[in-house]
N, C-alpha and C positions, 0 to 999 in steps of 0.2 A: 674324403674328397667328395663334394654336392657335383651333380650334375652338370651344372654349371662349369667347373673345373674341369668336367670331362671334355666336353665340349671347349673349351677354350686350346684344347690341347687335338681336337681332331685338324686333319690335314682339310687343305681350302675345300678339294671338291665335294668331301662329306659334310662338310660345314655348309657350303650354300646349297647344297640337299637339304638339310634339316633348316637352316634358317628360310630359304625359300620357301621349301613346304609350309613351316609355320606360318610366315605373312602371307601368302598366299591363302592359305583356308581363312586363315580369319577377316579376312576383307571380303572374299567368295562368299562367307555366309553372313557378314553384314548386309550384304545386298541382300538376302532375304527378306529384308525387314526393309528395304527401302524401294526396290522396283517392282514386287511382284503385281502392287495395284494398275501399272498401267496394262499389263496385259488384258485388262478387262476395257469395255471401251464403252460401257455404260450409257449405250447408244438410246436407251428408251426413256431415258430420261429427261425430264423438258430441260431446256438451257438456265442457266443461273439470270438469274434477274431477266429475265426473259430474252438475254442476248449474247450470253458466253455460254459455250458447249460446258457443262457440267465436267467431264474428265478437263477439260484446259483448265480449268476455273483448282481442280484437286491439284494438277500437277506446279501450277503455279502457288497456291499455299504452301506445298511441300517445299518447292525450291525457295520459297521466304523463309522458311527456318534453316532450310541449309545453306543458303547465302548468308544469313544472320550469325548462321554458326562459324561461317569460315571467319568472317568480320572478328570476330571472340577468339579464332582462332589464332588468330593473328598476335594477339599478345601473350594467351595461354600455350598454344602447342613452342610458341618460344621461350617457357620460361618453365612449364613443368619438368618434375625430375623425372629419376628413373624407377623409385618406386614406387612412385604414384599411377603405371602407364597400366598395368595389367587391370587394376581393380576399375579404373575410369573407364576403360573401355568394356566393360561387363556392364558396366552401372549404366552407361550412357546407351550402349543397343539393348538392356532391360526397359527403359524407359521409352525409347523410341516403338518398343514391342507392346508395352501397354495405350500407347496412341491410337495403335491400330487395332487392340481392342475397343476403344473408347469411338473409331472408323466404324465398327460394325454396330455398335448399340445405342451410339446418339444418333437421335433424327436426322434428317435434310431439313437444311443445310446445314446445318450447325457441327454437323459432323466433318464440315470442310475444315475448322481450326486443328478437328485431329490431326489432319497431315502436316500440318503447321508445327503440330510437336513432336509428329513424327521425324520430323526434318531437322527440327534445331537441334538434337544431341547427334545426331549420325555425322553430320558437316565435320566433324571432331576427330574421327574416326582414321582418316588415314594419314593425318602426323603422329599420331598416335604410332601406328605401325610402322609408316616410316622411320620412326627416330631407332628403333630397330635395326635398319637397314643401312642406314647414310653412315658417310665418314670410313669407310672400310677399304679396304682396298677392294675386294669384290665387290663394293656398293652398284656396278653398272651391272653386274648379271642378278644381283639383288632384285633390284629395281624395276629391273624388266620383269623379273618373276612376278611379283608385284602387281606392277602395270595387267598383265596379261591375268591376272585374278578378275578385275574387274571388266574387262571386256567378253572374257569365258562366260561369268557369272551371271553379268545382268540376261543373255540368253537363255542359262539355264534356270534362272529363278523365273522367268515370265513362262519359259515352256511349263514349268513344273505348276503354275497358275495357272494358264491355259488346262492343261488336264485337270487341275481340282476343278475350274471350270466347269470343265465335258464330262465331269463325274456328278454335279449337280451341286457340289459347293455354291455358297450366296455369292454373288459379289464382295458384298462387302467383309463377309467373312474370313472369305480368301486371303488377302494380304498375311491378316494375323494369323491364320494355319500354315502358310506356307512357311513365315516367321516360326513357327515351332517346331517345324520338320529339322531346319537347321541349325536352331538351340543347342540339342548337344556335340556337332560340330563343332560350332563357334567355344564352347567350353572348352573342347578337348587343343582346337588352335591355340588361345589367349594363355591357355596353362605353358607348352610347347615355346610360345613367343616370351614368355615371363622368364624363359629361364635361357637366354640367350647372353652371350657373358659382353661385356662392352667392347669398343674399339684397344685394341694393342696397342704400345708403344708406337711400331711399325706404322701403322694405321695411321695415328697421328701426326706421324712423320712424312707419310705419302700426301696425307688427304687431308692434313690439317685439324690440330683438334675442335673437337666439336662440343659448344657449352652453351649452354640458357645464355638468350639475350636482354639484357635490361633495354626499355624505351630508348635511353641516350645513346643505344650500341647498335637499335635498327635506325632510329634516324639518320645515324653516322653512315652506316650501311647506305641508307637508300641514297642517301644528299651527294654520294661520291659516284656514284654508276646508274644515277638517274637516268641519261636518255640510251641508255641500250637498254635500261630495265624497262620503260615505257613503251619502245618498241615488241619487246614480248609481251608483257601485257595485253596491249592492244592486240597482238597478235591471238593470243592467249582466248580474250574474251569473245573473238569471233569463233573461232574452233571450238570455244566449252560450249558455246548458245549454239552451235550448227551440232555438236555432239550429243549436247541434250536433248534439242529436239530431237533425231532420227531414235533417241533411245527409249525418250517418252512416248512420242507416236509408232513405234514401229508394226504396232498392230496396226495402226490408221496406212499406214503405207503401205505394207504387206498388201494386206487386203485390195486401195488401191491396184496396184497391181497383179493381183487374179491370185493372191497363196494364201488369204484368210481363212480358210479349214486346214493348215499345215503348221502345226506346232512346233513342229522339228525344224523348224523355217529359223525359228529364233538364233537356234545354237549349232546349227551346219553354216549360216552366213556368217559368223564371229568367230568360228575356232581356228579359221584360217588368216583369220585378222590376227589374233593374237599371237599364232608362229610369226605370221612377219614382223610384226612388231618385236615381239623377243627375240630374236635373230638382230633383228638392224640397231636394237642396243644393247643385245649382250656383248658383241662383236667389240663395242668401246673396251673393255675391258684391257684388250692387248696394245691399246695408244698409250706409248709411255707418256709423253707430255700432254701435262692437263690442258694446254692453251690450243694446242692443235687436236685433240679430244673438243673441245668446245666450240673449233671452226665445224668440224664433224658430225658435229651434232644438228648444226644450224644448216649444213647440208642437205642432212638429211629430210629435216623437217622441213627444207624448202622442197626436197624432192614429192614428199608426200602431200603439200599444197600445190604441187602441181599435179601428182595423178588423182586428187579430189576433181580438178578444174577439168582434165584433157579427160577423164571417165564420163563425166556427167556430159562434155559436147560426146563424144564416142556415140551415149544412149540416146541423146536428142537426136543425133543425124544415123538411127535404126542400125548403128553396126555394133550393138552390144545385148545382149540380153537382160531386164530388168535385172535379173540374180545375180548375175556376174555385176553390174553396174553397183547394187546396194554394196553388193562385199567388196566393190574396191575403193566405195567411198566409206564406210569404216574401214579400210585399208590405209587411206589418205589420211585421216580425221587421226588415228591411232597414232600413225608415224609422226604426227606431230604431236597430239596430246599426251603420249608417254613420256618421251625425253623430258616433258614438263614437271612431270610428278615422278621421276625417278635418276635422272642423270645429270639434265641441265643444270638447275642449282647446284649438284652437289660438285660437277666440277669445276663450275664457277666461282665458287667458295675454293678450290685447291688453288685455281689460275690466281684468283688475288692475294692467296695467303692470309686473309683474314682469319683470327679464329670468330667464328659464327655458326650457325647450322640452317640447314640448306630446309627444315619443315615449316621456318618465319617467311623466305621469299615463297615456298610455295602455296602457303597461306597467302599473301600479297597478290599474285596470283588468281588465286583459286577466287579468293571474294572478288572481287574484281570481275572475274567469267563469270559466275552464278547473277551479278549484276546485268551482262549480257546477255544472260541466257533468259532472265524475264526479263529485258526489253522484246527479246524475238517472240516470246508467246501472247505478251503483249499486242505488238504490231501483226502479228497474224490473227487473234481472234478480232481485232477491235479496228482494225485498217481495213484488213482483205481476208472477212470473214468467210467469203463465197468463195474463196477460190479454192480450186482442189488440191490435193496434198501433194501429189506429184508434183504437178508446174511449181509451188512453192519451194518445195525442196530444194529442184534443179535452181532456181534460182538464188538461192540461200548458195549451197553449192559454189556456184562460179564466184560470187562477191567474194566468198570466205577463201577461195583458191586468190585469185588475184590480191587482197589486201596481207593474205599470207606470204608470199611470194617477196613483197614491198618489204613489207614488214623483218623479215629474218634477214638479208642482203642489208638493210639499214642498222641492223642487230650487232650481225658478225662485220659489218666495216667498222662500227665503232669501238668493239671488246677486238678485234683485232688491233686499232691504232692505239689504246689504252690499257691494254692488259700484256703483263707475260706471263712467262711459267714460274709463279710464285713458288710452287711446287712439284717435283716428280713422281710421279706414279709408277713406278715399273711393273710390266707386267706380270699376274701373279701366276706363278709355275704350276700349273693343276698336278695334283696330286704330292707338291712337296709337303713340306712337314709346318702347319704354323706355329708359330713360336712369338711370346713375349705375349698372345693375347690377355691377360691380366687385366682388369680394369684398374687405370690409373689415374682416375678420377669421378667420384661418386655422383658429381652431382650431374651428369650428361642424364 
């Protein structure tokens, strides 16, 4: 019996232990290799072409290769198999790792297209893990674990730059060192996620099987549930570009606001962010019906574009403290951007019964926000260069609350008058016994 067979044979709770665990570390330490550069803020550097801040100038090349990558992603994370997932994802954050070698040793500027390569294999990365995770019946506590990698992470990998920093690390060095610190993590995860067995019978049965989509199976897809998908979307791409930024600048804010020699700043304001967010979608887990799971979701995420909106008036009219203010707008920002990359599609896929897999819409998605996200770095370096980070924020802030808001009520009226319960979900029994997990079909 392989490994593999063991685990098909454990009960659910120790199963999303272990499968948690595994996507978790391996997204945790692909962010090594993609955010530690901003923790540096490369302040003495003259401006690119004498009028873009040189770090705006880095993090926008980076996000053209990861927006580029999701664009790519979009037809590939739909159509790769299953044992093509473990070696792509070594191969694609070894390359992204040699970029930022190529960051530290080519000159200025020219060492800006580094991040450019840094970013186009990483965009890849978490359909890749995902498709791990989707179509299960536990896919909502999955999911969450997941989501909550990447909010933990990006704090822990900039603290952990900050200190190579205040040890006397280069700048430009930094990225690529901090990228090897968690090299043999990211191995010992990808091995752990390689040997996770497929969706069960069961599974399929709950949550719809899940299989590579050909062209003519996503156009089919989108041309049917068009304007709720647009709605998200658009909803999508103001929250990825409002998430971005606070993530890329967070040194530039911090500081703004008087914590720029506090390290620990990064990852005391995010860990609290990602219990709430793991909490408000693991909880999906016990809605048996997918269609009322999916009003739920959209709930939620209106609740959290509302406490983005009513936090940031709270800080402007002085009844809140900077600290508490940041962490409840990653508080906000999170309660909406997870359900994105962990629940929504995939119960959306259960509600219509379609078989499809829920890492194509999130790709549709994803490119689509990374396109938002250089618009906003865009119009903040080259509109309203001079203004300071704070007053920008807040005002990014309230637009992204309010078109949020719009946006999700226009979502769930329409998958409410067009959608039902394609499929049931019933809740899974923690600690009973799973059974049938077998994989019953290779090419997922």
């Amino acid at each position: 019996m392989t490994f593999s067979d063991r685990l098909s044979r454990l009960r659910p709770t120790a199963f999303v232990l272990y499968a948690g665990l595994a996507g978790f570390t391996a997204y945790f330490s692909m962010y090594a290799f993609r955010k530690p550069f901003t923790a540096a803020t490369f302040a003495d550097l003259p401006d690119w072409a004498g009028q873009i801040d040189y770090k705006v100038v880095l993090v926008i090349a980076q996000a053209v290769g990861y927006a580029l990558s999701k664009w790519i992603g979009v037809k590939l994370i739909a159509e790769v198999g299953r044992g093509r997932r473990a070696a792509l994802i070594l191969g694609l954050i070894a390359t992204s790792w040699l970029a930022l070698v190529l960051f530290a040793v080519v000159p200025r500027p020219w060492n800006i297209a580094a991040l450019f390569l840094n970013g186009l294999p990483l965009g890849l990365i978490w359909g890749l893990v995902f498709s791990y995770m989707e179509g299960r019946r536990v896919s909502d506590v999955l999911g969450a674990i997941l989501c909550a990698s990447f909010i933990v992470s990006s704090g822990v990998v900039k603290a952990a730059g900050k200190l190579l920093l205040q040890a006397g690390v280069n700048e430009f060095w930094m990225p690529a060192a901090v990228g090897g610190l968690f090299a043999p993590l990211l191995l010992i995860a990808v091995l752990g996620l390689s040997q996770i067995p497929a969706p069960d019978a069961e599974d399929e049965r709950q949550r719809t099987r899940r299989v590579p989509m050909d062209r003519q199976q996503r156009r089919r897809f989108l041309a049917t549930y068009w304007p709720g998908l647009i709605m998200l979307v658009v909803a999508y791409i103001l929250f990825s570009a409002f998430r971005d930024f606070r993530d890329n600048f967070a040194a530039e804010i911090w500081e703004a606001l008087g914590y720029g020699d506090q390290a620990a700043v990064f990852v005391t304001s995010e860990v609290p962010v990602a219990v709430l967010s793991l909490a408000a979608m693991a909880g999906l887990v016990w809605v048996k019906r997918n269609h009322q799971a999916l009003m739920l979701i959209h709930l939620v995420m209106a609740g959290g574009a509302l406490l983005l909106g009513l936090s940031t008036l709270a800080f402007m009219a002085g009844g809140m403290s900077p600290f508490v203010w940041v962490l409840c707008t990653g508080a906000g920002v999170y309660i909406v951007y997870t359900p994105f990359n962990a629940v929504l599609f995939d119960r959306l896929i259960a509600t219509t019964g379609q078989v499809a897999n829920a890492g194509f819409l999130i790709y549709v998605a994803d490119a689509s926000g990374y396109v938002g996200s250089l618009g906003l770095l865009l119009y903040r370096s080259l509109a309203t260069p001079n203004l300071d980070w704070v007053p920008f924020f807040q005002g990014a802030a309230l637009l992204t609350s309010a078109a949020g808001v719009v946006c999700f009520g226009a979502s769930a009226l329409y998958f409410w008058k067009t959608t039902g319960d394609g499929v049931e979900s019933p809740p899974v029994v923690v600690g009973g016994a799973a059974r049938d997990r077998q994989a019953t079909h290779e090419g997922y």
